[in-house]
DOTIMI-476557 format. One record per residue: x, y, z of N, C-alpha, C, O in turn; residue in three letters. Coordinates in steps of 0.02 Angstrom, whole numbers, padded with zeros to 5 digits, always signed. Layout:
<atoms>
XYZXYZXYZXYZAla ...
</atoms>
This chain:
<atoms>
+03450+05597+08985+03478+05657+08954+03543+05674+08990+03540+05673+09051Unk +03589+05687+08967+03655+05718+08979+03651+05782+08979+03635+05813+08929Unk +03675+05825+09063+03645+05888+09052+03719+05936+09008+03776+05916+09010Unk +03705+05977+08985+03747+06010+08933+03768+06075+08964+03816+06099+08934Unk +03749+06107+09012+03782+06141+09060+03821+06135+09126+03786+06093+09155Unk +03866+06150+09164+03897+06129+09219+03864+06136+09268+03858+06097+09315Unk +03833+06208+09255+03786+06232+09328+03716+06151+09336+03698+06126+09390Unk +03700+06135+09286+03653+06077+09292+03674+06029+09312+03648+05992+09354Unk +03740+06022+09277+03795+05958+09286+03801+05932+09359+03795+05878+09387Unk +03818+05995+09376+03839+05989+09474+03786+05981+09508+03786+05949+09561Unk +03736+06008+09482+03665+06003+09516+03646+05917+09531+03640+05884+09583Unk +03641+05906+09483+03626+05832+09451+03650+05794+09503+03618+05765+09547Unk +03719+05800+09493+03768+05759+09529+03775+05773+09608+03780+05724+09645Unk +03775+05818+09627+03744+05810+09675+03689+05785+09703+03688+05751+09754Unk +03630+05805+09665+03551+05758+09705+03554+05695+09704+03519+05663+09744Unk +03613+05649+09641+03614+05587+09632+03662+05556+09686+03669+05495+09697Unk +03686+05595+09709+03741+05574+09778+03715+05590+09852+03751+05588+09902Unk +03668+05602+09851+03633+05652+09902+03589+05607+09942+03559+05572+09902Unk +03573+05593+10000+03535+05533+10021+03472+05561+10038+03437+05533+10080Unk +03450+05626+10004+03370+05637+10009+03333+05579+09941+03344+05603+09886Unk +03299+05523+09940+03284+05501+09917+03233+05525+09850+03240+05509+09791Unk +03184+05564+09878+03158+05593+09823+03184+05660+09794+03149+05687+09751Unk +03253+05697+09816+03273+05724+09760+03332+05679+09725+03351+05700+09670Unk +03353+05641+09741+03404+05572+09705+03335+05558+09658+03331+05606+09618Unk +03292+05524+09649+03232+05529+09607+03210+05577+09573+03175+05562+09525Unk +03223+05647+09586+03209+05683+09516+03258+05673+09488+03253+05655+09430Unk +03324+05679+09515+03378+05668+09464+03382+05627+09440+03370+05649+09383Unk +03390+05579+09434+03395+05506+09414+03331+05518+09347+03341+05519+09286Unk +03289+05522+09371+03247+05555+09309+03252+05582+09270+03225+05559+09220Unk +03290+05649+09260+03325+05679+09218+03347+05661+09171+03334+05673+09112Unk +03397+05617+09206+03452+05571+09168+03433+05516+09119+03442+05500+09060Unk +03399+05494+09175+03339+05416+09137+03324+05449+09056+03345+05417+09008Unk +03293+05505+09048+03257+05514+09019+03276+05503+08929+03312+05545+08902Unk +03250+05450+08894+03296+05457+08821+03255+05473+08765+03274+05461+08708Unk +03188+05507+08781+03160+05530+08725+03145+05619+08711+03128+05644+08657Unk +03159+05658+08781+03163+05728+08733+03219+05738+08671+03276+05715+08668Unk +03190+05773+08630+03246+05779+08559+03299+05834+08602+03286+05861+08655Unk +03365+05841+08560+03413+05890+08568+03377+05962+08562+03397+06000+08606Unk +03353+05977+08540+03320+06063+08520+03270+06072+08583+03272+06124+08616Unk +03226+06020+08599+03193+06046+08663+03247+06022+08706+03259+06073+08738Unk +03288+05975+08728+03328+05980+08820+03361+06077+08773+03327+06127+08783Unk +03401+06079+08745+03462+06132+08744+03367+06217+08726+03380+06277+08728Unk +03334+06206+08721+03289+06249+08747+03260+06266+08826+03244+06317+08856Unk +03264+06192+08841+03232+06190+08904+03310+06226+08961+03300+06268+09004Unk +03359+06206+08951+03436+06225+08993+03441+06293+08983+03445+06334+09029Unk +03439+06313+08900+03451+06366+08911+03404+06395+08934+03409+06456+08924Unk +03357+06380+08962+03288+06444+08973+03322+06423+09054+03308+06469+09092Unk +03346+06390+09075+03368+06355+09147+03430+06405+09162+03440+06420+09221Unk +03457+06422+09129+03532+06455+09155+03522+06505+09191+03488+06554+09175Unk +03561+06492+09263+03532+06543+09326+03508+06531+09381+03527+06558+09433Unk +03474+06499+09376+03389+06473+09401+03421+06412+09433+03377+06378+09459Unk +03484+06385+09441+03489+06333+09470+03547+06345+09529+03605+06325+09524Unk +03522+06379+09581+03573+06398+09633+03587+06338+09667+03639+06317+09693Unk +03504+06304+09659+03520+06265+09727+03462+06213+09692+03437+06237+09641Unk +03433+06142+09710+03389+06103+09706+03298+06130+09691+03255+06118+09648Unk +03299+06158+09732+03235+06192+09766+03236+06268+09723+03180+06294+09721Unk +03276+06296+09698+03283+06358+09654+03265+06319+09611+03203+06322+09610Unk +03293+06262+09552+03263+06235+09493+03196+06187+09508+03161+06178+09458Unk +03178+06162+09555+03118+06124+09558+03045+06181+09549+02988+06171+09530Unk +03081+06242+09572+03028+06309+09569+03012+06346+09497+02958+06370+09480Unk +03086+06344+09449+03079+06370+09417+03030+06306+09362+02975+06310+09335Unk +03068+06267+09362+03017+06212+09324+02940+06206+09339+02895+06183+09305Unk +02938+06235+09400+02843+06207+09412+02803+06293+09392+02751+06304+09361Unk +02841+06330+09416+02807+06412+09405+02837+06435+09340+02806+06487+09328Unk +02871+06428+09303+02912+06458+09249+02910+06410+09187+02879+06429+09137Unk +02928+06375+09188+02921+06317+09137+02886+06298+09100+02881+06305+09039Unk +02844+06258+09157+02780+06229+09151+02733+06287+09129+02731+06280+09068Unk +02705+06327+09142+02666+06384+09140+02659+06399+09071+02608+06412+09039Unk +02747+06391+09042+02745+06450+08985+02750+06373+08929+02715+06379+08879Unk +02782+06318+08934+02787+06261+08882+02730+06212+08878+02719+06180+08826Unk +02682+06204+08950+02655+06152+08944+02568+06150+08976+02524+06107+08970Unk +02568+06206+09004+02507+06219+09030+02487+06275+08994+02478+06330+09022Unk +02478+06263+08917+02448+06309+08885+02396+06281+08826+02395+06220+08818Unk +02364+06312+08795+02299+06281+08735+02341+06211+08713+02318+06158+08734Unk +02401+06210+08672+02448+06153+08640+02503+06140+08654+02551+06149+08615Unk +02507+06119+08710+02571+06093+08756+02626+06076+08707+02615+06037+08661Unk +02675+06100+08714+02738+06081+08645+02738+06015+08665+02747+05983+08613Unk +02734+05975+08710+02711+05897+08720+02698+05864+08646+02730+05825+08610Unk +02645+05892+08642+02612+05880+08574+02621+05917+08508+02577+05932+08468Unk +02713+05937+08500+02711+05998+08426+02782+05940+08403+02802+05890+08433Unk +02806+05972+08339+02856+05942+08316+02905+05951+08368+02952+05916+08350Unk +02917+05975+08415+02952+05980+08454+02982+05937+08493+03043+05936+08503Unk +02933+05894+08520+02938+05836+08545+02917+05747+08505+02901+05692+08525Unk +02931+05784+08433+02907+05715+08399+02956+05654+08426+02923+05603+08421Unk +03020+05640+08452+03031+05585+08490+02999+05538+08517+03004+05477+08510Unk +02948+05584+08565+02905+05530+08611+02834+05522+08599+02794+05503+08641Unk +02816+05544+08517+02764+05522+08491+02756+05474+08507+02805+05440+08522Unk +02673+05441+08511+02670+05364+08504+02679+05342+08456+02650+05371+08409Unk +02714+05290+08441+02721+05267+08374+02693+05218+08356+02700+05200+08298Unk +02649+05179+08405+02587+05118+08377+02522+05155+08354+02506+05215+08358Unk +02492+05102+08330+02436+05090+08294+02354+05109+08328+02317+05076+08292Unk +02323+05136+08366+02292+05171+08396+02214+05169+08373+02197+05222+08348Unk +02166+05123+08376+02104+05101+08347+02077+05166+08399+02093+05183+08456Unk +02017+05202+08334+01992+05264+08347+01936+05238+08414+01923+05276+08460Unk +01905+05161+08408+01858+05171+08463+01904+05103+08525+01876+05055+08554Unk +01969+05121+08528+02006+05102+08592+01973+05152+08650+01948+05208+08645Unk +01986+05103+08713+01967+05153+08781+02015+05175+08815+02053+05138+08848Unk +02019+05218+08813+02085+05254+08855+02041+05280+08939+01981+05292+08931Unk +02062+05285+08996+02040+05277+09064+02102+05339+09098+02161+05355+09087Unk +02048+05359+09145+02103+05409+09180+02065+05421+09248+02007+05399+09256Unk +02095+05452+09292+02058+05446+09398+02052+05546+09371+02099+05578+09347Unk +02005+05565+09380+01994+05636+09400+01958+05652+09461+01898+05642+09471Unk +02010+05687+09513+01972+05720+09577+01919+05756+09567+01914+05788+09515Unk +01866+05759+09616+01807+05778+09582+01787+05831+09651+01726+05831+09659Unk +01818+05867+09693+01821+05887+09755+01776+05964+09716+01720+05989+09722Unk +01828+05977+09683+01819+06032+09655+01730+06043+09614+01692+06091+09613Unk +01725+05979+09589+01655+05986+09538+01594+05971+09589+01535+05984+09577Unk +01616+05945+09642+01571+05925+09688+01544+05982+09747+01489+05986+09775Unk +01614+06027+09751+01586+06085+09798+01536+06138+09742+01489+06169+09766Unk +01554+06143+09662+01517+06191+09611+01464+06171+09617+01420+06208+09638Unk +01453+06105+09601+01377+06090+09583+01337+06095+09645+01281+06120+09647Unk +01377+06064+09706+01339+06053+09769+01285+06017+09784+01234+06027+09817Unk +01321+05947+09733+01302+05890+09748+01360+05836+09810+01415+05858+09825Unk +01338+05780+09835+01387+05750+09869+01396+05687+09820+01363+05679+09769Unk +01451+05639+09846+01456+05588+09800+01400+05539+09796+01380+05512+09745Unk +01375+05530+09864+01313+05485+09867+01246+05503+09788+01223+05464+09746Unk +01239+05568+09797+01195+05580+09765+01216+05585+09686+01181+05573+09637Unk +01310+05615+09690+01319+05584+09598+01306+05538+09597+01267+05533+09550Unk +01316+05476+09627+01327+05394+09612+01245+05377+09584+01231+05353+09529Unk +01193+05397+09640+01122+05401+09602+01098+05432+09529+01049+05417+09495Unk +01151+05480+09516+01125+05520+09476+01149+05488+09422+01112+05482+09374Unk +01233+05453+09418+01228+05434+09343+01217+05358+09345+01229+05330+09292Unk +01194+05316+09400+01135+05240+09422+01083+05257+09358+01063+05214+09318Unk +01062+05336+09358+00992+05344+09327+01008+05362+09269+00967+05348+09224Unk +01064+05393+09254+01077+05421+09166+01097+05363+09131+01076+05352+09074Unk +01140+05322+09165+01151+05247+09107+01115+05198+09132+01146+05147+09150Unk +01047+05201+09139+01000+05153+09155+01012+05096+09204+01006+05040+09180Unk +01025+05100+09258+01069+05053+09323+01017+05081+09362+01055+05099+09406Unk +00990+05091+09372+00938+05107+09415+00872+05166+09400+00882+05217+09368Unk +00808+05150+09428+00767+05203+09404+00760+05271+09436+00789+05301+09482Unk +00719+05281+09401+00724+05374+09402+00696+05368+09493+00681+05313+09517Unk +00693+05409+09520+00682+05424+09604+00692+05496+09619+00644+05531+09603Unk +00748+05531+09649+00745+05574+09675+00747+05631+09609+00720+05687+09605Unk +00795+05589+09550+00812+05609+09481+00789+05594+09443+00777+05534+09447Unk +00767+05623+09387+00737+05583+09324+00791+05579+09293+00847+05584+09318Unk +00771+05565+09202+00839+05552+09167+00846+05598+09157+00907+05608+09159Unk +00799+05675+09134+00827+05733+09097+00865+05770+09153+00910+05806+09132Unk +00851+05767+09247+00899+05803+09291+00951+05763+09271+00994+05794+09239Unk +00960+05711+09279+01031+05660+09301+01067+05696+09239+01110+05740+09246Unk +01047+05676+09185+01090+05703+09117+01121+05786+09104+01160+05812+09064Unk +01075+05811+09167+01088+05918+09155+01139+05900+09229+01190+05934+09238Unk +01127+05866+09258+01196+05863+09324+01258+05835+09303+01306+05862+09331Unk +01273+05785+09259+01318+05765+09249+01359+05804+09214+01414+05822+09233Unk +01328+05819+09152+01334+05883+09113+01374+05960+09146+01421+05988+09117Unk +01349+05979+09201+01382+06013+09257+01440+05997+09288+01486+06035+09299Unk +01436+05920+09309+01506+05899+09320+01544+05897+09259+01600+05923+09263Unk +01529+05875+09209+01599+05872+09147+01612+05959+09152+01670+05979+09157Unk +01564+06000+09151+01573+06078+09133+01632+06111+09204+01675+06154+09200Unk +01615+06081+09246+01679+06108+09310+01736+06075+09292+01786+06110+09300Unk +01747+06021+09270+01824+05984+09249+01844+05999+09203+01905+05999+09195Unk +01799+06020+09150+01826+06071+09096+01860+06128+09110+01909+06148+09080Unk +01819+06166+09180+01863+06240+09160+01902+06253+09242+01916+06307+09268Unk +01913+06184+09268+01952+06185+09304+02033+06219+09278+02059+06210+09224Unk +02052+06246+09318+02139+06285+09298+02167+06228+09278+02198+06226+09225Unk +02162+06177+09315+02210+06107+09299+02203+06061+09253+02238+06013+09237Unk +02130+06095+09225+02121+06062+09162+02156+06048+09098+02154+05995+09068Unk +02199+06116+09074+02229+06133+09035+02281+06084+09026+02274+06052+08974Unk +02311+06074+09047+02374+06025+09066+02345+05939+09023+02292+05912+09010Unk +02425+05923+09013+02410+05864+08969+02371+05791+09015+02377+05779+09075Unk +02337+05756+08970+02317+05717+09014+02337+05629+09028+02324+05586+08985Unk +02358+05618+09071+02380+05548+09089+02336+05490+09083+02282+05486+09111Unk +02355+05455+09055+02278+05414+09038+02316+05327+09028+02362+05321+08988Unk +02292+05267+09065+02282+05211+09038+02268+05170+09017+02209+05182+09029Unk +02265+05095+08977+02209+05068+08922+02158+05034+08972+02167+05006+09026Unk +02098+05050+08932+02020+05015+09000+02046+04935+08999+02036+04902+09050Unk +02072+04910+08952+02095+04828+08967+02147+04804+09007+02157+04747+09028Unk +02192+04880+09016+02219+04861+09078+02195+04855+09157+02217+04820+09203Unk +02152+04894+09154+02132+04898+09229+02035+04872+09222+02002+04905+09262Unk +02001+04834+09189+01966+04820+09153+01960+04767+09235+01912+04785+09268Unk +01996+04715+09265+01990+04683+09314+01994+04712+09381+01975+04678+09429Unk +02021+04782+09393+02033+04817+09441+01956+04860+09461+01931+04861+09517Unk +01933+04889+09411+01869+04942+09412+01824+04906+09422+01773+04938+09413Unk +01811+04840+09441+01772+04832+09444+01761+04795+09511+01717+04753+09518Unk +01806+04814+09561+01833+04778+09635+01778+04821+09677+01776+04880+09659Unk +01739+04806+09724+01719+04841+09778+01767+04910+09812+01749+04965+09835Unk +01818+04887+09805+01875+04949+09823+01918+04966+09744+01979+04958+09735Unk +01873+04989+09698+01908+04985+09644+01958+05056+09639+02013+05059+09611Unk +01917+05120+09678+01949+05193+09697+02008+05170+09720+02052+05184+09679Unk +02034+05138+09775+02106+05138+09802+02165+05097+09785+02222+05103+09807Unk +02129+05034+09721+02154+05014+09700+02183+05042+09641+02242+05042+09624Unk +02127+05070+09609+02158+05101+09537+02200+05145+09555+02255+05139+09527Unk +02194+05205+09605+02230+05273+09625+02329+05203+09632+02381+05212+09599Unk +02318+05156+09675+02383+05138+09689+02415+05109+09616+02476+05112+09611Unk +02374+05080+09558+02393+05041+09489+02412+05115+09455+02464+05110+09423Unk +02390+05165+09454+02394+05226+09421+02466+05259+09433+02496+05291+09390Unk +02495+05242+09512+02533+05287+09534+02515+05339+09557+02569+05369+09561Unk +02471+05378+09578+02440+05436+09598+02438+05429+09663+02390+05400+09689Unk +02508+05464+09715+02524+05465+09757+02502+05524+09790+02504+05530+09851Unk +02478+05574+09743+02436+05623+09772+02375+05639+09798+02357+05686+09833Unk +02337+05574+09767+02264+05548+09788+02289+05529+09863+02311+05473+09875Unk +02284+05578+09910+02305+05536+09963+02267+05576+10035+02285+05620+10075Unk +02220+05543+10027+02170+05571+10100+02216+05549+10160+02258+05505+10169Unk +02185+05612+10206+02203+05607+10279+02171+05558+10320+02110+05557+10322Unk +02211+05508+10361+02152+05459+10391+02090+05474+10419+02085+05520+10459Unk +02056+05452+10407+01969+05468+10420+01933+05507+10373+01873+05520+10374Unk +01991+05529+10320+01949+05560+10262+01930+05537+10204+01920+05476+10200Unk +01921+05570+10157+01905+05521+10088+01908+05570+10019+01898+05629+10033Unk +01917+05561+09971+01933+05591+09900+01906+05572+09855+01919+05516+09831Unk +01850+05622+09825+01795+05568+09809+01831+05598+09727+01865+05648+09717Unk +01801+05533+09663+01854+05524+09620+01804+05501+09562+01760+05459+09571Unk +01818+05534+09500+01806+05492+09426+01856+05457+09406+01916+05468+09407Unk +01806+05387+09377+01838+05363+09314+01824+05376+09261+01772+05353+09236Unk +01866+05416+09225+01841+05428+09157+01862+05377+09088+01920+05364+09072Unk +01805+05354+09056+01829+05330+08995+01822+05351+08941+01766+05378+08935Unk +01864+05352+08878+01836+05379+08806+01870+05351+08779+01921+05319+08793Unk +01829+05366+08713+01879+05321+08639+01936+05364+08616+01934+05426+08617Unk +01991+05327+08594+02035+05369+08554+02010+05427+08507+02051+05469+08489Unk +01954+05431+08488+01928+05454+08436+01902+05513+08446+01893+05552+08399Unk +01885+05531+08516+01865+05586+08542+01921+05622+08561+01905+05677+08582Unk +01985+05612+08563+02036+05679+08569+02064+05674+08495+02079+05725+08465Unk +02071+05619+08472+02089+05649+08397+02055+05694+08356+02078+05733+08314Unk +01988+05684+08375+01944+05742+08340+01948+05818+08368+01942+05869+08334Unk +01958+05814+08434+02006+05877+08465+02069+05904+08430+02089+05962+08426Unk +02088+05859+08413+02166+05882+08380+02183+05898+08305+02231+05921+08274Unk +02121+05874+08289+02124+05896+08214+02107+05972+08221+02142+06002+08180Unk +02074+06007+08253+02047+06080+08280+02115+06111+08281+02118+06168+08259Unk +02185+06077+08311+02217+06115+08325+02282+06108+08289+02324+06068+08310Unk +02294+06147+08232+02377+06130+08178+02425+06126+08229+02476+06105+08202Unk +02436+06135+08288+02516+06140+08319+02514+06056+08340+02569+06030+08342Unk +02455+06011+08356+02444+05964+08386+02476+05922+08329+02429+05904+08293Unk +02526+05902+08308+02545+05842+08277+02539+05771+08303+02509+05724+08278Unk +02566+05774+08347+02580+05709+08399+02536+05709+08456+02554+05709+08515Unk +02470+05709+08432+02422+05715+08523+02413+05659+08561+02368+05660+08603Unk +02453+05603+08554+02455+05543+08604+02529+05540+08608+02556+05511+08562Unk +02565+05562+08653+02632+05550+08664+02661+05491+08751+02626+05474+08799Unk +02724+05478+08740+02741+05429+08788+02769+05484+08845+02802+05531+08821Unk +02762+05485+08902+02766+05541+08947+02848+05550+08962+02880+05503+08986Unk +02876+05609+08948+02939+05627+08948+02963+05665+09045+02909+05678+09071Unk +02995+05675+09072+03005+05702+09142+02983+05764+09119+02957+05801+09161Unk +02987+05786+09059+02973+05866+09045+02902+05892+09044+02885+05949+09027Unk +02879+05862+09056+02805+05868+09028+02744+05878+09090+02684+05886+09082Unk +02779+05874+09151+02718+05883+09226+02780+05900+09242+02834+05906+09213Unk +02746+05912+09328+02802+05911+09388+02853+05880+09418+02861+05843+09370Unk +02887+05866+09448+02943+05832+09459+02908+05789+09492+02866+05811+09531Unk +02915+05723+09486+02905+05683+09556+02945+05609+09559+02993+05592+09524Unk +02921+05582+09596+02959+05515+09609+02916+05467+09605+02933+05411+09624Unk +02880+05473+09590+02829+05416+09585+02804+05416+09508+02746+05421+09490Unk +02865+05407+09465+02882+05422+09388+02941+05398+09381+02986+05411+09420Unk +02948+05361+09329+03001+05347+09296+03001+05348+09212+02956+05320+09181Unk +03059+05387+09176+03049+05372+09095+03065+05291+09092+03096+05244+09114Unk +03004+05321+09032+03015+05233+08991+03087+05218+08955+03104+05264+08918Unk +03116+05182+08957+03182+05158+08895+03144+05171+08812+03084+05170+08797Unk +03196+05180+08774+03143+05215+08694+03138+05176+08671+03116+05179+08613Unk +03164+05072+08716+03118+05022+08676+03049+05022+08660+03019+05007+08609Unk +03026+05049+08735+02949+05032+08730+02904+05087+08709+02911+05148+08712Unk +02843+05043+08681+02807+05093+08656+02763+05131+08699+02726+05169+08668Unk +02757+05131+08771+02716+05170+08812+02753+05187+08871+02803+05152+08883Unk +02741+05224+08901+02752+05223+08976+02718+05167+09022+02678+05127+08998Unk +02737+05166+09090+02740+05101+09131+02729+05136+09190+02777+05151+09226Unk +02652+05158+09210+02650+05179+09272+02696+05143+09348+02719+05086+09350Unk +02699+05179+09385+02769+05166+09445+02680+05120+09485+02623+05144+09486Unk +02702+05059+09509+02638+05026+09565+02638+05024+09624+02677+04986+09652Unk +02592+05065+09659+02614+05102+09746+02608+05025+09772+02660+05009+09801Unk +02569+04982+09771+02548+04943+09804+02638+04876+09812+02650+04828+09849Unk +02672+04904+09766+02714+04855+09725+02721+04822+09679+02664+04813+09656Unk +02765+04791+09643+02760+04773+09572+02821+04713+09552+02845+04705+09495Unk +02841+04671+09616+02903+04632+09588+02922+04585+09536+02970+04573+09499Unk +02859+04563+09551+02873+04516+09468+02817+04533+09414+02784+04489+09386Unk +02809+04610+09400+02808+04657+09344+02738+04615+09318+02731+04583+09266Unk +02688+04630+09374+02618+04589+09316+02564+04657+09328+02505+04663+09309Unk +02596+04692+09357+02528+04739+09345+02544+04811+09307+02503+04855+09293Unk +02618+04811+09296+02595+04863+09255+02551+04887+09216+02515+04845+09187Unk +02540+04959+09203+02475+04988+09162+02518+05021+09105+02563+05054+09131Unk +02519+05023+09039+02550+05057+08992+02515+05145+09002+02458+05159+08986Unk +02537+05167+09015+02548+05265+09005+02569+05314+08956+02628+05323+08945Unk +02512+05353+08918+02508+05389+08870+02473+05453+08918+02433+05460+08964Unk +02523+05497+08869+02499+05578+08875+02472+05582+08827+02497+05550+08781Unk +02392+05632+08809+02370+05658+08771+02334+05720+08781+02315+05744+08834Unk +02327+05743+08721+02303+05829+08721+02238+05827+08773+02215+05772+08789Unk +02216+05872+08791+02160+05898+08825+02103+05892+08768+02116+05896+08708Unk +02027+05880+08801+01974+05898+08765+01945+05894+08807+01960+05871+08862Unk +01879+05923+08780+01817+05925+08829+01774+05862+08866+01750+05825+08824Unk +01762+05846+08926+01743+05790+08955+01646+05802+08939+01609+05847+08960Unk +01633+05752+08902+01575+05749+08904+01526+05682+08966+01563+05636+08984Unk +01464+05679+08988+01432+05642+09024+01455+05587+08991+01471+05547+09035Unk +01463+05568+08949+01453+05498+08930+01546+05470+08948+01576+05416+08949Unk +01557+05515+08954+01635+05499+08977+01650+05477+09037+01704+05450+09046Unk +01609+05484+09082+01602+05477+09157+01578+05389+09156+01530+05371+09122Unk +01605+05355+09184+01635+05295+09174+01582+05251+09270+01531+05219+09279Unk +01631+05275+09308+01588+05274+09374+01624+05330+09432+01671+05367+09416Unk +01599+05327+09487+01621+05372+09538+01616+05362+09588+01560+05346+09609Unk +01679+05367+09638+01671+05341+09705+01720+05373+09753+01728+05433+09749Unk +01756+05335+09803+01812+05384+09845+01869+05334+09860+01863+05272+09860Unk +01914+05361+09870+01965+05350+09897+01969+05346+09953+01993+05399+09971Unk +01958+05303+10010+01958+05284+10062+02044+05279+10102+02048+05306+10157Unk +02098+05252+10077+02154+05227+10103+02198+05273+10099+02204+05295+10042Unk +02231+05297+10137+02304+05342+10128+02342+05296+10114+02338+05238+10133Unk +02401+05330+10065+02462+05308+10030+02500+05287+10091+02531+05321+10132Unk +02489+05205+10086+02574+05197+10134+02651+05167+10109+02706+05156+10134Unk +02616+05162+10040+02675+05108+10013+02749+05177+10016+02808+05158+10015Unk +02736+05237+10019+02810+05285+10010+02835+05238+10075+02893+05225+10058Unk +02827+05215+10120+02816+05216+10181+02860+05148+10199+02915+05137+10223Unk +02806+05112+10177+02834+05044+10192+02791+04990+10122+02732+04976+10121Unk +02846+04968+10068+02905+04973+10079+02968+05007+10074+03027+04994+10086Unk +02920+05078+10041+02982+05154+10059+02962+05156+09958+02936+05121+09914Unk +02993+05217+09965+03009+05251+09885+03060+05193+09848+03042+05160+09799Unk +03123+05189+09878+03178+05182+09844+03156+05096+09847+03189+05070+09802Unk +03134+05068+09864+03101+04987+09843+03075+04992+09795+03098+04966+09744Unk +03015+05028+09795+02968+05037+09737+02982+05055+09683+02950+05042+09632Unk +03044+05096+09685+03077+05135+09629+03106+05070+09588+03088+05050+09532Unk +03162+05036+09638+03204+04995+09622+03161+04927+09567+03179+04901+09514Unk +03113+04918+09600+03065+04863+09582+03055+04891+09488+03063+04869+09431Unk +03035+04946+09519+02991+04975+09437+03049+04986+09386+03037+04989+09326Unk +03124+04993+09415+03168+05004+09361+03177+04940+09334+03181+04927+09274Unk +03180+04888+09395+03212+04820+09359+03159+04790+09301+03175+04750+09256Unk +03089+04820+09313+03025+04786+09268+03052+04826+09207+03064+04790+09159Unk +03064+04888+09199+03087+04931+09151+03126+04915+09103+03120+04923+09042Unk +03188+04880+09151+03237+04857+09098+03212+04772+09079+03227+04755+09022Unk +03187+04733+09111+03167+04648+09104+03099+04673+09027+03090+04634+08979Unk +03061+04742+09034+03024+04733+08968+03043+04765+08915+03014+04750+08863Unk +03086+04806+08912+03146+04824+08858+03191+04799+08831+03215+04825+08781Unk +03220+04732+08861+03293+04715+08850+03352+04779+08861+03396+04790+08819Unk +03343+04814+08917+03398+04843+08908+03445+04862+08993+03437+04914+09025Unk +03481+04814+09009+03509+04796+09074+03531+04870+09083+03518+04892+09139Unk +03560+04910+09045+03603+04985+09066+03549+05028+09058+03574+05084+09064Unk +03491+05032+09050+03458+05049+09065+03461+05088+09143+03481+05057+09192Unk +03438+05157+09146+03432+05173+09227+03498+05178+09271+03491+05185+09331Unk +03588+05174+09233+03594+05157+09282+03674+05228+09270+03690+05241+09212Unk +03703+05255+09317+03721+05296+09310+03817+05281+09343+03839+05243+09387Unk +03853+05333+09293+03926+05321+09312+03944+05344+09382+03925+05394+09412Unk +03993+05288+09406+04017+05306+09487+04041+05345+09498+04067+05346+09554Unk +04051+05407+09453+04070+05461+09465+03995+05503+09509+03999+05536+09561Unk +03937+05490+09471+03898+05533+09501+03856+05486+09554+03801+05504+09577Unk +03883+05433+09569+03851+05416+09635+03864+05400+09667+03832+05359+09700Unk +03955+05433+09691+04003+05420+09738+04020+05500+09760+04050+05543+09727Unk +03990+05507+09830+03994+05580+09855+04070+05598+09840+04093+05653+09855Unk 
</atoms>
């Protein structure tokens, strides 16, 4: 996007000249970005005018102001004519598996169960093991409890990130499949303190279960969309897709040089998580080191060049020496 005000303009151009790496990464993001339409960026700026004194003045107003009022609400304009650009525009079989990592810290202190004892509990609801401490009708009223805390979690609301079960279909099923998937996902936030752990769902469902959500809701036109910078928080461990492709391309903590593990990335509307959605559950054992070594701006670099090698598009990502010459 080309920003259309000066006060943004300078902003921009500065973070893109600026050798803080992850604010050069939101910007660059910004820019990257080629699927919001004209009516939402010149909505989103003008709701921006002011608000951008400084870096840290607009990273605030976007996460408390923005977000709040465009995207963390019942029908995220994500999903209205608003953003029909970054509709998906493929073909979408109603019983495809779509997969997503949900922290479970939160459902685990409500229920006041530990993970040991979820892992028994749904062993016994999808028949992997027999009934013991649980029968099937507890295991099935506990799980049930866990989908009911991720439901009315605050953070629930918010659109949801999700990738295809055939992509990571060889990953989930690794002895360390938690720290692997959290690094294939990009979820740099899954990131325990050494000696700690983050205990974590995999959730799976069919396409068919948020479309039937979305028929409930007329503003929902487009409830599987390709993830725009506008649409979550700022971060760097994100990049827009080019508007060749038809999905997003999660960023790979672990690395990604010769581009074989990407995961394709779709946003879709919120619905209710039922037991049978609960896929398996385990923890996150490893803190994030790849920011680290081999740093952000490797990883970045890596994931742009896969970006443009599966698009065909070399100018892709890449910005005039005006704004990246202090």
């Amino acid at each position: 996007m080309t920003p259309r005000f000066k006060e943004l303009e300078d902003l921009l151009k500065d973070g893109c000249a600026s050798g803080d790496l992850t604010r050069a990464a939101y910007c660059g993001n910004y820019l990257f970005e080629e699927r919001v339409l004209h009516r939402r960026q010149t909505n989103y700026e003008e709701a921006l005018q002011g608000q951008t004194s400084d870096f840290d003045a607009w990273d605030l107003w976007h996460r408390d102001r923005y977000l709040p009022r465009a995207i963390h609400r019942e029908v995220p304009e994500t999903f209205t004519t608003l953003n029909a650009s970054a509709a998906h525009s493929g073909d979408l079989q109603e019983d495809q598996r779509l997969v997503r990592i949900e922290n479970l810290k939160y459902a685990l202190h409500e229920t006041g169960l530990t993970i040991a004892e979820l892992q028994e509990i749904l062993a016994v609801a999808t028949n992997k093991a027999p009934a013991g401490k649980y029968d099937a009708i507890d295991a099935q009223a506990a799980l049930e409890d866990i989908c009911a805390s991720l439901n009315r979690n605050p953070h629930s609301i918010r659109p949801r990130f999700a990738g295809f079960f055939q992509d990571v279909e060889d990953t989930i099923d690794k002895p360390d499949w938690a720290n692997q998937a959290r690094d294939r996902f990009g979820l740099a936030h899954f990131d325990p303190k050494p000696g700690e752990t983050m205990p974590v769902a995999l959730m799976s469902y069919p396409v068919r279960d948020l479309l039937q959500a979305a028929r409930k809701q007329t503003e929902a036109v487009h409830p599987v969309c390709v993830p725009t910078v506008l649409d979550h928080e700022f971060t760097a461990c994100f990049l827009p897709a080019p508007r060749q492709l038809p999905y997003g391309r999660t960023l790979q903590l672990m690395g990604d040089p010769e581009c074989e593990h990407k995961i394709a990335e779709v946003l879709h509307l919120r619905f209710a998580y039922r037991p049978e959605h609960i896929h398996k559950v385990g923890v996150v054992t490893e803190p994030v080191t790849a920011l680290r070594n081999p740093g952000l701006d490797s990883l970045r670099a890596d994931h742009l060049f896969c970006l443009k090698y599966e698009s065909g598009r070399d100018d892709f990502g890449q910005l005039p020496t005006e704004w990246t010459d202090p």
